[in-house]
C-alpha positions in Angstrom: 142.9 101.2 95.1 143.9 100.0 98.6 143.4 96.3 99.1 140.8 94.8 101.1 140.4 91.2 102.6 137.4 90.3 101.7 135.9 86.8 103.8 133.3 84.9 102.0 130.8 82.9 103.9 129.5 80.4 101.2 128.4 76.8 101.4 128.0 76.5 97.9 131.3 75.4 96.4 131.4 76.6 92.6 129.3 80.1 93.9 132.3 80.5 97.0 135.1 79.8 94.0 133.3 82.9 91.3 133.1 85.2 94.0 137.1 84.4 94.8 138.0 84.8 91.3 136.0 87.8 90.6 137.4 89.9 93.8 140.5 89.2 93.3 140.4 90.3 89.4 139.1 93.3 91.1 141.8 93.9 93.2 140.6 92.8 96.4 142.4 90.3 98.9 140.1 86.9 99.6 140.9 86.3 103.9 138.9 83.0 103.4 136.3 81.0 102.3 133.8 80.0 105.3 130.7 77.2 104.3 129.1 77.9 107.7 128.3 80.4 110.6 130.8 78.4 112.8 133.4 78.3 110.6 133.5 82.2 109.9 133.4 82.3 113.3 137.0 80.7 113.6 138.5 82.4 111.0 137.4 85.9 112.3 139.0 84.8 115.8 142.9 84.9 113.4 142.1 87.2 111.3 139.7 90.8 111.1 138.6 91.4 107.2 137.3 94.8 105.8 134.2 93.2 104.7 132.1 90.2 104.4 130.1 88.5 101.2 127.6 86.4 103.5 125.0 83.7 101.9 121.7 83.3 104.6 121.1 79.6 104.4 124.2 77.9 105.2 125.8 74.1 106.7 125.0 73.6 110.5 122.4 75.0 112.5 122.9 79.0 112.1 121.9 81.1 109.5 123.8 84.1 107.6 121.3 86.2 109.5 122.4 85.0 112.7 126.2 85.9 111.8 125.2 89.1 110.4 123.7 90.0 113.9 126.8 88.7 115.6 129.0 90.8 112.9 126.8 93.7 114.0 127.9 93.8 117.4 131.7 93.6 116.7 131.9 96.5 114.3 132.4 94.1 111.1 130.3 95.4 107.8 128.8 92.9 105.6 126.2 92.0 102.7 124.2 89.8 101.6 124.1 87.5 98.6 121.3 85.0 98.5 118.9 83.0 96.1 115.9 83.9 98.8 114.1 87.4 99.0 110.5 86.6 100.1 109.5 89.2 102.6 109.9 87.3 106.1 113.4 86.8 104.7 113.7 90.6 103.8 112.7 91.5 107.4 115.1 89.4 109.4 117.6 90.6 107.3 116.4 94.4 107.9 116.7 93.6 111.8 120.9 93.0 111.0 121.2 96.6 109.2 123.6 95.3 106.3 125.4 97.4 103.9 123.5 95.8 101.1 121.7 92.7 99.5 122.2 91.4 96.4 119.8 88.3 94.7 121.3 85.8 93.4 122.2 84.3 90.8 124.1 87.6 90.3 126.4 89.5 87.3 130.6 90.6 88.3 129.2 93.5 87.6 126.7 94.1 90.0 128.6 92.5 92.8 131.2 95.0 92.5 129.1 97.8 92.3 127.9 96.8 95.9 130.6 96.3 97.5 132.1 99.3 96.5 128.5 100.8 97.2 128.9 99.4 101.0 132.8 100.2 101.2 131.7 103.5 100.7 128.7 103.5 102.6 130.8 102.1 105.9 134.1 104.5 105.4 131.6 107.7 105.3 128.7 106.9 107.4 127.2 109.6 108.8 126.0 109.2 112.6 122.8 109.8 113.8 121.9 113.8 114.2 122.4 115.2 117.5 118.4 116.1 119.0 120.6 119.0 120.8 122.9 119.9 117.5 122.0 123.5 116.7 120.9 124.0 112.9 122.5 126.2 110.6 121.6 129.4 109.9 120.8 129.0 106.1 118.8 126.1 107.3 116.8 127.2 110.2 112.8 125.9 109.7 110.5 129.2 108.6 107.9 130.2 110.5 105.8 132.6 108.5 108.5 133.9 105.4 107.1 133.7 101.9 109.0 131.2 99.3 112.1 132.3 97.5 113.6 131.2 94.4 116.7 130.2 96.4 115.5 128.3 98.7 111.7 126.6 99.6 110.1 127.7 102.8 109.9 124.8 105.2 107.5 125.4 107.5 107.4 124.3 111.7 108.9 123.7 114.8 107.8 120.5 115.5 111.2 118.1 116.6 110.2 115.3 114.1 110.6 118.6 111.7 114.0 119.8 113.3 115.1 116.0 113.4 114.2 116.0 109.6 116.8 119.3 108.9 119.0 118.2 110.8 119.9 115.0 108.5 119.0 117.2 105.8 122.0 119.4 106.7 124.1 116.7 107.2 123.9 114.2 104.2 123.5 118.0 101.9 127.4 118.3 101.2 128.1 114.8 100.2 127.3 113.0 96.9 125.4 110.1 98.3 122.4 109.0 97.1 119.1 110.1 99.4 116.1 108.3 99.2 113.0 110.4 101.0 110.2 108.2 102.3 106.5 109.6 103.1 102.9 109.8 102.8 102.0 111.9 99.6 101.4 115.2 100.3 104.5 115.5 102.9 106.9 118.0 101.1 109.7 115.4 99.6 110.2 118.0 96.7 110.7 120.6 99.1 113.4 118.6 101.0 114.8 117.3 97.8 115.1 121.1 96.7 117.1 121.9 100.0 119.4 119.1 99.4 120.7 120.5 96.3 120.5 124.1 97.3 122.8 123.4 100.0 124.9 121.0 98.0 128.5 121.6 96.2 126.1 121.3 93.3 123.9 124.4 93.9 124.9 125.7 90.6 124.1 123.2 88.5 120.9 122.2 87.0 117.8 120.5 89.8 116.0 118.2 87.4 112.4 116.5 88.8 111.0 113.9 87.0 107.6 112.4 88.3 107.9 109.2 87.4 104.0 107.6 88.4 103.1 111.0 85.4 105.4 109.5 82.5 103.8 106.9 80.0 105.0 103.6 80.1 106.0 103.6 76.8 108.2 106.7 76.8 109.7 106.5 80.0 113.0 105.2 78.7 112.7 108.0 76.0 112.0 110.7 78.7 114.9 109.3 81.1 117.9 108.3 78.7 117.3 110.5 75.7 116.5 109.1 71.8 117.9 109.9 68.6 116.0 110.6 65.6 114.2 108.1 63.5 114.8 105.5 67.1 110.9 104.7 67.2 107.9 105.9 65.5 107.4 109.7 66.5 110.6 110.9 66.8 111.2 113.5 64.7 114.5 114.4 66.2 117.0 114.1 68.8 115.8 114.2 72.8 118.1 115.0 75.5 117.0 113.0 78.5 116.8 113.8 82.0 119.8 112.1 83.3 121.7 114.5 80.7 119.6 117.6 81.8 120.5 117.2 85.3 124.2 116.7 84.5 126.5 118.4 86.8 123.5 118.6 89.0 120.9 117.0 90.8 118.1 114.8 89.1 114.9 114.2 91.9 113.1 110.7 90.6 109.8 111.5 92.3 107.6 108.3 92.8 110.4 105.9 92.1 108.1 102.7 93.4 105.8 103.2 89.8 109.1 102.6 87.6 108.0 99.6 85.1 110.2 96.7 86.6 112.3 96.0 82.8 113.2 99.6 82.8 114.7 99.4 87.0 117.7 97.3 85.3 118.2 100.0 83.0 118.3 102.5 85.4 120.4 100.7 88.1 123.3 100.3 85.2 123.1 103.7 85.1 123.6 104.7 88.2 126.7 102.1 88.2 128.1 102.6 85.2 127.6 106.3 85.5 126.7 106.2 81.6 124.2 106.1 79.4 123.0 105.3 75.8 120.3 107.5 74.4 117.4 105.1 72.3 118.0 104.4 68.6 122.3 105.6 69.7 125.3 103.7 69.7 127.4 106.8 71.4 128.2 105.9 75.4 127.5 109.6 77.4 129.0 109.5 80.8 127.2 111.6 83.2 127.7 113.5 86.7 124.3 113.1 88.6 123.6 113.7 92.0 120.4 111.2 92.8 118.2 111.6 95.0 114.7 109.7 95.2 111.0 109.4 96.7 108.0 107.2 97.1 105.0 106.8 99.2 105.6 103.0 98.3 106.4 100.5 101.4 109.5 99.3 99.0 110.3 96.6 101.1 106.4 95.3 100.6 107.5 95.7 96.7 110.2 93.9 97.2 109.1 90.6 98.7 106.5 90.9 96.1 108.8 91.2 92.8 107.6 94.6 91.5 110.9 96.4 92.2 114.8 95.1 92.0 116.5 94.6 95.4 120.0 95.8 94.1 118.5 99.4 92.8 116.8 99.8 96.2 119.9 99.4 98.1 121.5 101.6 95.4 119.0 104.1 95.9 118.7 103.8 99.7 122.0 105.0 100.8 120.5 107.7 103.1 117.1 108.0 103.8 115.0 110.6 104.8 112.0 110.0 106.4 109.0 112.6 106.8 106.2 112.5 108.6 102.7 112.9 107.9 101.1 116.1 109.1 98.7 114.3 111.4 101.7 113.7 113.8 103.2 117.4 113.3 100.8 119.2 115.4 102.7 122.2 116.4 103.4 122.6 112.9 99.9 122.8 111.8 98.7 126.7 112.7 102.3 127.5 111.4 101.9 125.9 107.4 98.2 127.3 107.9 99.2 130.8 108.7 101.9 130.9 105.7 99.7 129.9 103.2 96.8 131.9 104.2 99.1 135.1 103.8 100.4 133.6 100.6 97.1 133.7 98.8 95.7 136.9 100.3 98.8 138.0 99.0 97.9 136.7 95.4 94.2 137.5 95.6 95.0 141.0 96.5 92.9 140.5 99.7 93.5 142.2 103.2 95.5 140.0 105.7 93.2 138.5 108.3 93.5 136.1 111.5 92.2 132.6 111.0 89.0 132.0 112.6 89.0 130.4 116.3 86.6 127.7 114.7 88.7 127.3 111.5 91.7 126.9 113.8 90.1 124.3 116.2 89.2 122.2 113.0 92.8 122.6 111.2 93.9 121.0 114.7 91.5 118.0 114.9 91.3 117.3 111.2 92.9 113.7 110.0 94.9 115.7 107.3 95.0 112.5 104.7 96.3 114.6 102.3 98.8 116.2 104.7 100.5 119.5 103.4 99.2 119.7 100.3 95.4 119.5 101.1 96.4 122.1 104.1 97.4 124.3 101.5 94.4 123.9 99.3 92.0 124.3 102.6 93.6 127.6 103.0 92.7 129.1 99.1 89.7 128.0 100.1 89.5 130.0 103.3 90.9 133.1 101.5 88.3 132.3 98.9 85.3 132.3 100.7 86.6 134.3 103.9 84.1 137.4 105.0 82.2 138.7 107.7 80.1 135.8 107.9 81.5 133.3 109.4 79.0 130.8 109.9 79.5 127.4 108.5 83.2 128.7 107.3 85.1 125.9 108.8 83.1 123.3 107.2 83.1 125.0 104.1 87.0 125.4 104.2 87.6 121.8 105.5 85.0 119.4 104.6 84.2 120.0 100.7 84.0 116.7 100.0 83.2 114.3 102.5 82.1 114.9 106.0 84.5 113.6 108.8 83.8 112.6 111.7 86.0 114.8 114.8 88.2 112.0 116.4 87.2 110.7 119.6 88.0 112.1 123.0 89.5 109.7 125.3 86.7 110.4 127.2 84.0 109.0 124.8 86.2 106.3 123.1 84.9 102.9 123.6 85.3 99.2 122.5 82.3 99.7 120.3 83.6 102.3 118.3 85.3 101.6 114.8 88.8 103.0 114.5 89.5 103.2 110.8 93.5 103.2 109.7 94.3 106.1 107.9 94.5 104.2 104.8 90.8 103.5 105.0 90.0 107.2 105.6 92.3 108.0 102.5 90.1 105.5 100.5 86.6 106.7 101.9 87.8 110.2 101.2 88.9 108.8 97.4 85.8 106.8 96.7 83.4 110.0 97.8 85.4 112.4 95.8 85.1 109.9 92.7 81.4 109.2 93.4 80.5 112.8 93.6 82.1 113.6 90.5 80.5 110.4 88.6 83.6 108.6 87.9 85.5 111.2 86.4 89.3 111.2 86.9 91.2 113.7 84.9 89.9 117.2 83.6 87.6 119.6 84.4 85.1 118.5 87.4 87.4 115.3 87.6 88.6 113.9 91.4 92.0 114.8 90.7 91.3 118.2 90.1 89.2 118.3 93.2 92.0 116.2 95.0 94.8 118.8 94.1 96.3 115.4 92.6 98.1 114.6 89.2 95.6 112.4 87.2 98.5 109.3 86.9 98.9 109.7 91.0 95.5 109.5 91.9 95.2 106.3 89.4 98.1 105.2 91.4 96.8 105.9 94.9 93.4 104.0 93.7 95.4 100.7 92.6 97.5 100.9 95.9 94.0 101.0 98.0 92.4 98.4 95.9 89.8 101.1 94.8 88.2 99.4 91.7 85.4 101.0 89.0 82.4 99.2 90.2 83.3 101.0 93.8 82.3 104.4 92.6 
């Protein structure tokens, strides 16, 4: 390994001294020990390190964040190590864009797995895609073409789309970790599914795991594997997901509803690159490509304790972020076009132009299910699509709940309510539960009407604050 002077910034003596000991046992150099902003200051001025281990609340009147601003501007990565994470912490830190943040009090362990997270984080950063780069031809966007089983259709033209393919392409050849951040409903399987498709690792296995579906109980079971005899029920050995995907991809969909003990399980994993199946005392090392999702404001989870600050920065080595479909207007007629064709195709019906009043409500509609409810608008239109046309579009678009048409600039006023579109998500929720008398899961249950998994739709109705005496 080359060596790399390290500079620690720590006013807390015995801390300062274990972080010496322990990077040099790794093999790094130690420039110096700094126990405040100014101080770092000086010894930057003789002598430029590869990295710096910074603590936030330090001797003298600056902070660590204040140092990692000034590091910003001169080029010089850094991390944070620090006994506060409450979220206006979290955010001031955010505003320096560090290579990482670790809580402490800390393992070795995990504190070398960062660093050499943020080492190689720094050495292969990837710059910012080009709005004029061209895409590649095996990645232009589709405009009408049916799915394959080599690659998904990803629909639009929209430039937060193209923006969106763009990193997609980029980040695809490398091994780094990707973490895809949107509204439910966006298409992160569909991105995740390109990632691997146009990875060195197209040939090896793409494993999905939706963690918010898998019972608490057995989600170590389902992600590491068990042996026979390990708990009651198992009748025989289980190979677990990481050792599905091996040699491949694994996608962890809804990552945020991981149960907080079993996060330190799986960030040793992904350190260690090993695992241990339940009820085992073998050590399996595994090749797996990660790449996440969540509709979760992580950071919000964070400040708030319900997920590990060390896996997130693990995890978060390249986001993705896609946007709802409300804000992808051109794209809108496109996705609505496809699927319509899709399911006259499957229906064995005659290919047919969408309605001018279907079309003008696709465009005005608050989509707060985004692609997916898009899709399941337009089996409805194929569905119930004939000659008459009279109260179609209402039919295709409002089977649940009546919206109201957003306001015209023209007719918006101060005594108008504006509702967020986390409101209009839980009025559209609490309706659909309502009309189907409390029923979640099953046949005439809101998740069926929803087009939603049972365990996400529980999970949306936590996350709104949607409780059983509301329906």
């Amino acid at each position: 390994m080359l060596m790399r002077k390290i500079l620690i910034v720590e006013d807390e003596f015995i801390e300062a001294k274990n972080l010496q000991r322990m990077l040099i046992k790794a093999g790094y150099e130690v420039s110096g020990i700094a126990n405040s902003v100014e101080q770092a200051l000086s010894m930057l001025k003789n002598e430029r390190p590869d990295f710096v281990l910074i603590d936030i609340f330090l001797r003298g009147a600056s902070t660590g964040v204040d140092l990692g601003h000034m590091l910003r501007s001169q080029h010089v990565p850094f991390l944070y190590l620090s006994a506060n994470s409450n979220k206006s912490t979290l955010d001031k830190v955010k505003s320096t864009r560090p290579y990482g943040f670790l809580v402490k009090p800390c393992r070795e362990k995990d504190v070398l797995a960062m660093l050499e997270i943020a080492i190689y984080q720094h050495e292969n950063r990837l710059p910012d895609p080009s709005p004029d780069a061209a895409l590649p031809k095996d990645l232009l966007i589709r405009t009408g073409a049916v799915e394959t089983d080599s690659y998904p259709a990803i629909i639009g033209q929209s430039e937060t789309l193209q923006h969106t393919m763009r990193q997609v392409h980029m980040v695809a050849p490398s091994d780094s970790a990707v973490m895809i951040l949107g509204e439910s409903g966006t298409g992160k399987e569909m991105i995740a599914q390109a990632l691997h498709i146009l990875s060195p690792r197209k040939k090896g296995p793409f494993i999905k795991v939706n963690c918010a579906a898998l019972p608490v109980t057995l989600i170590e079971s389902i992600l590491f594997g068990h042996e026979k005899g390990s708990f009651t029920g198992a009748a025989g050995r289980y190979i677990g997901k990481f050792e599905q995907a091996d040699k491949g991809t694994l996608f962890l969909d809804e990552i945020g509803e991981v149960p907080f003990d079993v996060q330190a399980k799986l960030l040793r994993t992904l350190q260690e690159k090993e695992i241990e199946r339940l009820g085992g005392s073998d050590t399996i090392k595994i090749n797996v490509r990660i790449i996440a999702a969540t509709n979760r404001d992580l950071e919000k989870e964070m400040a708030e304790g319900r997920f590990r600050i060390d896996l997130y920065y693990r995890l978060n080595v390249f986001p993705i972020y896609l946007s709802p479909l409300r804000q992808r207007g051109d794209d809108i007629l496109l996705l609505a076009n496809h699927f319509k064709d899709k399911f006259c195709l499957a229906e064995g019906k005659a290919l047919f132009e969408i309605p001018s009043s279907v079309a003008h409500k696709l465009l005005t509609h608050p989509w707060p299910g985004n692609i997916r409810e898009l899709e399941s608008a337009m089996r409805r239109l194929v569905l119930l699509y004939s000659s008459q046309q009279e109260g179609l579009a209402e039919a295709v678009l409002q089977p649940q709940i009546q919206y109201k048409e957003a306001p015209s600039e023209s007719n918006l006023n101060a005594d108008q309510d504006v509702k967020t579109w986390h409101e209009y998500e839980r009025h559209y929720i609490l309706h659909t539960l309502k009309k189907c008398k409390g029923k979640i899961s099953g046949e005439n249950g809101a998740a069926k009407l929803l087009d939603l998994p049972p365990s996400t739709l529980e999970s949306k109705m936590k996350r709104l604050g949607i409780k059983k005496g509301d329906y």
